[in-house]
N, CA, C and O of each residue as an XYZ file, in Angstrom:
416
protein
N     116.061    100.571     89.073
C     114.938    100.922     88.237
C     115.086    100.160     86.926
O     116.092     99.959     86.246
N     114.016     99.848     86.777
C     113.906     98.918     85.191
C     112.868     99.202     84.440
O     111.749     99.155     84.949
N     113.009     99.506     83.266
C     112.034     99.889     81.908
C     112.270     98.622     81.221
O     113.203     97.873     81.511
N     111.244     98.350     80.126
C     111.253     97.445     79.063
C     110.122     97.970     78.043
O     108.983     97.760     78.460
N     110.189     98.517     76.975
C     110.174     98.945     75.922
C     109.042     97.784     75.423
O     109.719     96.800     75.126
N     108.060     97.574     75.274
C     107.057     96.245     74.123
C     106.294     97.135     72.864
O     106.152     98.348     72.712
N     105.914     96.076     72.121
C     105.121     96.489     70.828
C     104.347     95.624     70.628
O     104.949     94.563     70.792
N     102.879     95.371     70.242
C     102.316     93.821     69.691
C     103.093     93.206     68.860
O     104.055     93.622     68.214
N     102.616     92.204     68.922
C     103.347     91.247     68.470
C     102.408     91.120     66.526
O     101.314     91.650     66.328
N     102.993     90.527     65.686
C     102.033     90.522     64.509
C     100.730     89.521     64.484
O      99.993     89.549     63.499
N     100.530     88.874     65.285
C      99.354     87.767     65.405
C      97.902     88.485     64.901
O      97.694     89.689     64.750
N      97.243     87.688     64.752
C      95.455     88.349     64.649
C      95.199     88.709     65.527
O      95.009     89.917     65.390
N      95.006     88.336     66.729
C      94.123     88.510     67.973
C      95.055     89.899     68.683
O      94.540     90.590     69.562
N      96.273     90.134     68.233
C      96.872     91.819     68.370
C      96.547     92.676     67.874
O      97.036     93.715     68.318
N      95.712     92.803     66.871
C      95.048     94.084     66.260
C      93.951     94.624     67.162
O      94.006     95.721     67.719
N      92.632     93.484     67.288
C      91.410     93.982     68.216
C      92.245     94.500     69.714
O      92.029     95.548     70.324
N      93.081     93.594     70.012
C      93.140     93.817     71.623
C      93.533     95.157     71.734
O      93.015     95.849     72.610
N      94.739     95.830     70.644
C      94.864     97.104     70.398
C      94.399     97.931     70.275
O      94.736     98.925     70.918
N      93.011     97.966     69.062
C      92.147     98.860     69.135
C      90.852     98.851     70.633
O      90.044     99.739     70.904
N      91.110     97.344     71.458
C      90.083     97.881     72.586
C      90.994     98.732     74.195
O      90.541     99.360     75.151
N      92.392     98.324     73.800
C      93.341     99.035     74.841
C      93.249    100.807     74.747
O      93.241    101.562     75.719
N      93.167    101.306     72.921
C      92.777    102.545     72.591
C      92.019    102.857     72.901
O      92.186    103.728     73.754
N      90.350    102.470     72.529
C      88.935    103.029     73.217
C      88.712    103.204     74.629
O      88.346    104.126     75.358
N      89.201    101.507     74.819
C      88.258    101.493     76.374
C      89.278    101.602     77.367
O      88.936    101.730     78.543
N      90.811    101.561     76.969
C      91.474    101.280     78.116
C      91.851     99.961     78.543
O      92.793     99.813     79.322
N      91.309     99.166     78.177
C      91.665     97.448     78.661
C      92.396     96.843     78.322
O      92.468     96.944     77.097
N      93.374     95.900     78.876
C      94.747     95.791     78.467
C      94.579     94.038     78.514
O      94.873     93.352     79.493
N      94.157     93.637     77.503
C      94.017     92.048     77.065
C      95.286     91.832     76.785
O      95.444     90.612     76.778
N      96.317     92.401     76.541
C      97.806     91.345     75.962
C      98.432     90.978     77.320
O      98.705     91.693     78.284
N      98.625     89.256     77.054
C      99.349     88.853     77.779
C      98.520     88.141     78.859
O      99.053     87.557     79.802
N      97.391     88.205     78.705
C      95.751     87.831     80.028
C      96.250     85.968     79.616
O      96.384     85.184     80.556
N      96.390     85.664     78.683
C      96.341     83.726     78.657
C      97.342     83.783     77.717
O      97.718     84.813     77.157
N      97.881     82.396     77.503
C      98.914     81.836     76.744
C      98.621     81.578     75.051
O      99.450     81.114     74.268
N      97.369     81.960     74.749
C      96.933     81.376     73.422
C      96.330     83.108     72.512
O      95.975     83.229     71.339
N      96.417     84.177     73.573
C      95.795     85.263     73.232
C      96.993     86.394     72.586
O      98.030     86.013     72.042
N      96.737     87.358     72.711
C      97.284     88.668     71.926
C      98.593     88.651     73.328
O      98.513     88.397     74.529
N      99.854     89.102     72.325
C     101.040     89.218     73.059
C     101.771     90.649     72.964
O     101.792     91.055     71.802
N     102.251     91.337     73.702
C     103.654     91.766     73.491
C     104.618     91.446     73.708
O     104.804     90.652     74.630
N     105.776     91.992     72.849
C     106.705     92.031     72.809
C     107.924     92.753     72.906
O     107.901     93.675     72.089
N     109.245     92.717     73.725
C     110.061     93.270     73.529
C     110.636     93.727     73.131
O     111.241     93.085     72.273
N     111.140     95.512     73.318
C     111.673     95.720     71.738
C     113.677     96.236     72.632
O     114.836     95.899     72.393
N     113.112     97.000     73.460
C     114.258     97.694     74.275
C     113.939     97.404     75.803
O     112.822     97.113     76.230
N     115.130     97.532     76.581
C     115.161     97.041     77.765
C     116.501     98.211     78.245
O     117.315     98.653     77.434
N     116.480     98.574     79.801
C     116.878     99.399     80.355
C     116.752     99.194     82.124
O     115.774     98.790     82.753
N     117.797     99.527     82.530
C     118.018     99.587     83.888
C     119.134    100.652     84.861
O     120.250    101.031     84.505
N     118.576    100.900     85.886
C     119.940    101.505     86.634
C     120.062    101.325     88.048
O     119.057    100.674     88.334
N     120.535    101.470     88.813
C     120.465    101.752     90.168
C     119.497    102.931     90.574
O     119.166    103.750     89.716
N     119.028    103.030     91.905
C     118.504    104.153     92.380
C     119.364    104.901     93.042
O     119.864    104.488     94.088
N     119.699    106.269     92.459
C     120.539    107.840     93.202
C     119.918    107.499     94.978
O     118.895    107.003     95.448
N     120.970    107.984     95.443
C     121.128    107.885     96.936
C     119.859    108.201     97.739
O     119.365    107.697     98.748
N     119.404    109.505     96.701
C     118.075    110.010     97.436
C     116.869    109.396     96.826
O     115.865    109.750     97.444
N     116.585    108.524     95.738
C     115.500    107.519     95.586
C     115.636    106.921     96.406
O     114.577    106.863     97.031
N     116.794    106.065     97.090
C     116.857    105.228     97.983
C     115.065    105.209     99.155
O     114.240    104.387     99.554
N     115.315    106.572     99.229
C     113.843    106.734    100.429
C     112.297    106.473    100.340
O     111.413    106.105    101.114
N     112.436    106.971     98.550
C     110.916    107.049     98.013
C     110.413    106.111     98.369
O     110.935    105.000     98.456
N     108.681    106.583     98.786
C     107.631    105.782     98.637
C     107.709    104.807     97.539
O     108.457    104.946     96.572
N     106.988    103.911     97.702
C     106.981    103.011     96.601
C     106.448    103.371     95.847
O     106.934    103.146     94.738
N     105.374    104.006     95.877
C     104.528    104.508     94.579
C     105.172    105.507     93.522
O     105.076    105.566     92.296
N     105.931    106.342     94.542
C     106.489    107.850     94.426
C     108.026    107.278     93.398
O     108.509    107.909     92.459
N     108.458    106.114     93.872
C     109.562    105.334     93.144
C     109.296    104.514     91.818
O     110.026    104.263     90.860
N     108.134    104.223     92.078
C     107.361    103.796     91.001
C     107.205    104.862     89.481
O     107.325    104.756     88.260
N     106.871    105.879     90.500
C     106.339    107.456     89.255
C     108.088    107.860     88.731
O     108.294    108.450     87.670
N     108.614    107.660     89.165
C     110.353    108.261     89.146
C     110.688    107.241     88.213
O     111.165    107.506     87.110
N     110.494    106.257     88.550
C     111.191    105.072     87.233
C     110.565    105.209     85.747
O     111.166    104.975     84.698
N     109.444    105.569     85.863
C     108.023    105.799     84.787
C     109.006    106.941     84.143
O     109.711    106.801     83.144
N     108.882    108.049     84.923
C     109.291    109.373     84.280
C     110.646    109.186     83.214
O     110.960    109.741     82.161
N     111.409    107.876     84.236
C     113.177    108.258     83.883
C     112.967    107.089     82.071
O     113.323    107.265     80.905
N     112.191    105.950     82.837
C     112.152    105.185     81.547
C     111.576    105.568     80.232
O     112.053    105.067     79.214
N     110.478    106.509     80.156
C     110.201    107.436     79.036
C     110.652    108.210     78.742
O     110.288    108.575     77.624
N     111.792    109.112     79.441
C     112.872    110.209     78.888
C     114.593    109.470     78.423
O     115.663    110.073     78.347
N     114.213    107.501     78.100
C     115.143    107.430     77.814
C     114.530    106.998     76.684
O     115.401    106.709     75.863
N     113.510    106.830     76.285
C     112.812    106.103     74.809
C     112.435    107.461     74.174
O     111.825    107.344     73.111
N     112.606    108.404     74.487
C     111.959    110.081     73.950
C     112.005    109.836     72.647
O     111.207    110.620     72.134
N     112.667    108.957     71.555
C     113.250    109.382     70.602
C     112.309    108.111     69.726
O     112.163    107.841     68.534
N     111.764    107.505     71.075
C     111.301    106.329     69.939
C     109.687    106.395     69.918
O     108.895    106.028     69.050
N     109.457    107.049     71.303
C     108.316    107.282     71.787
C     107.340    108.526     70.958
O     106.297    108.354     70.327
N     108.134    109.880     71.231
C     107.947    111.486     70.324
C     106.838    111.115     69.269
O     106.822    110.175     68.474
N     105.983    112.041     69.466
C     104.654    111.835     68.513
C     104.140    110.566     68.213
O     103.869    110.208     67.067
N     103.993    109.846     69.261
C     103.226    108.518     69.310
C     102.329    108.179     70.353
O     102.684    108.483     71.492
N     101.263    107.623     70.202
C     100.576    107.358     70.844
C     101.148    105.996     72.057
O     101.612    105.001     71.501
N     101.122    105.984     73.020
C     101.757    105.166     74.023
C     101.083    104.715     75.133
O     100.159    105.464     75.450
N     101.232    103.709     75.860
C     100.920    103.207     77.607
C     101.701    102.824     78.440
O     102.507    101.933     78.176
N     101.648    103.321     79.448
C     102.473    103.041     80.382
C     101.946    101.984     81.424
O     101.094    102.360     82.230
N     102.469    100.488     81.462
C     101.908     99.707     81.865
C     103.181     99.253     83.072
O     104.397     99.095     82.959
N     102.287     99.149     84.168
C     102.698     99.075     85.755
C     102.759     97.880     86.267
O     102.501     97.011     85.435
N     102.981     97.524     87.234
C     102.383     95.838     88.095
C     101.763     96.163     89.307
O     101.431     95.276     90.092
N     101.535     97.612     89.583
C     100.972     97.688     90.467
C      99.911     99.122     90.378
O      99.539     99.556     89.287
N      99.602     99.610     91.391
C      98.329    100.924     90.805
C      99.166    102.200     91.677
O      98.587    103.015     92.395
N     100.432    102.165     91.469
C     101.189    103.510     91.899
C     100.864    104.573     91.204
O     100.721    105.640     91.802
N     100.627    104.473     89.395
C     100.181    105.577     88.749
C      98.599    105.835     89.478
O      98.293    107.027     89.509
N      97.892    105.182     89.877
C      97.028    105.532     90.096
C      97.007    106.307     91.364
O      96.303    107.299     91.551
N      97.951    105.708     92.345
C      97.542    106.465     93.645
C      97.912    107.953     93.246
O      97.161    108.923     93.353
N      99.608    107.951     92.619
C     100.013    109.286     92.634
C      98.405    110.321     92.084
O      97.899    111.248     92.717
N      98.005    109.822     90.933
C      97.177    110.703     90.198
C      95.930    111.208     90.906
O      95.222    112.154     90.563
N      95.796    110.444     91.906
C      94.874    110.499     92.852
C      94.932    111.120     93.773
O      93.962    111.713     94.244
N      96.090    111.135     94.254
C      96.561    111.688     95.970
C      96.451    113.146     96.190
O      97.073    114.032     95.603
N      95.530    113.266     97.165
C      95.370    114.525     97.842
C      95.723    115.178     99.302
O      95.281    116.145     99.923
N      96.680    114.242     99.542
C      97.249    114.351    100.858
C      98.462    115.441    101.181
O      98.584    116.403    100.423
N      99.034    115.340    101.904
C     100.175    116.500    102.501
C     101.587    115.902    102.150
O     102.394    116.505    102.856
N     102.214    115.007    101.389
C     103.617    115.084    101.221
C     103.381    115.687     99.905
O     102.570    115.166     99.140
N     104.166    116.974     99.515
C     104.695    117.548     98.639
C     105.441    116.999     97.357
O     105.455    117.572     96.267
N     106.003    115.903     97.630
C     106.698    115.266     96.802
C     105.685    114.658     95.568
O     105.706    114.751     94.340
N     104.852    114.035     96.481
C     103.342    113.542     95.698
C     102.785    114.701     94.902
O     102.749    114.905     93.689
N     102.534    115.113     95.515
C     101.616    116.463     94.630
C     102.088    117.123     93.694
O     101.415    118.003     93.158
């Protein structure tokens, strides 16, 4: 499992993209090489416990999410935040109405 911690970067074109990631949701940093960036601030990793080994991908996906924000708690706590994915696992979980328990 791997977390990485970003912040904008100080450029111009990081302020708007920020305030349209707040309103609308849309995540312009990082879309082209000349536009609004983040940046790295903290970085984190571990192995997966014997019994992640099994998880769904999505379900492994939501487990890394959970573990990587209860290790930034301290930097994160009363801040506004996003949790940005490479794939739409937050979405399925949030979605899923099916029969594994684990999901739900």
């Amino acid at each position: 499992m791997v977390w990485i911690l970003m912040q904008p970067d100080d450029s111009p074109a990081s302020i708007p993209a920020t305030k349209l990631l707040k309103e609308k949701g849309t995540n312009q940093f990082d879309a082209t090489m000349d536009g609004p960036r983040i940046l790295p601030v903290r970085f984190g990793s571990r192995a997966c416990l014997d019994k992640e080994k099994w998880f769904h991908s999505f379900v492994g996906e939501g487990a890394c999410g959970r573990w990587g924000i209860a290790q930034n708690r301290k930097f994160l706590w009363g801040t506004h935040f996003y949790w940005l994915c490479d794939c739409a696992a937050v979405k399925e979980i949030l979605e899923y109405d099916g029969p594994i328990t684990m999901i739900k």
